[in-house]
N, C-alpha and C positions, 0 to 999 in steps of 0.2 A: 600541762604536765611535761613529763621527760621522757613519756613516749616508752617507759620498762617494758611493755606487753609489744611493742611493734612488728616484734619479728616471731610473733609466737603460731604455730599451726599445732592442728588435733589431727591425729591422723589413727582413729582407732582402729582395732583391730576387727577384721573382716571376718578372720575365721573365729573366731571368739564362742565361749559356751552357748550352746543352743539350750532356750527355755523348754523344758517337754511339758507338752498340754496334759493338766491332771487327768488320773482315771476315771473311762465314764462311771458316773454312780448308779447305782445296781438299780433295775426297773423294778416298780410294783410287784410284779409277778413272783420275780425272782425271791423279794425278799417273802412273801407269802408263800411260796416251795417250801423256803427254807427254813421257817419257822413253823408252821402248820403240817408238815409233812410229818417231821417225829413224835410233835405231841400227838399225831393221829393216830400213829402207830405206836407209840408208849402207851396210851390212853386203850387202844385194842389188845396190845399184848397183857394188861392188867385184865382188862373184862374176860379175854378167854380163860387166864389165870383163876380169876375169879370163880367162871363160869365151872373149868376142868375142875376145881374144890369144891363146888357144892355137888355137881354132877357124881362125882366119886365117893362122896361120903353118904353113907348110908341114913334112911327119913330117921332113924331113931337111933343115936349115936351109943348108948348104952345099952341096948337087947345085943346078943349074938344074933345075927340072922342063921348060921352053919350050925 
């Protein structure tokens, strides 16, 4: 050949963008906090709800008891 490439040099660049390591992904735990924690207490806040309406209302809804 004619030798086009002979004088050719790579000289990248040094400071060039840094790759950043993905974020850890979230442990077992964390994600069983975070999803079992409000159902628990969703699921509680109903039954006391629950509970405070039966509790309050009287065994025989149509007698006056007063």
């Amino acid at each position: 050949g004619n030798f086009c490439n002979e004088r050719f040099t790579h000289l990248p660049d040094v400071n060039g963008p840094m790759i950043k390591p993905p974020p850890p992904t979230p442990t077992l735990l964390n994600v069983l906090v975070y999803s079992l924690l409000p159902i628990t207490m969703l699921s509680m806040a109903l039954l006391l709800a629950f509970w405070m309406y039966h509790h309050r209302k009287p065994p025989y809804g149509h007698v006056d008891i007063n």
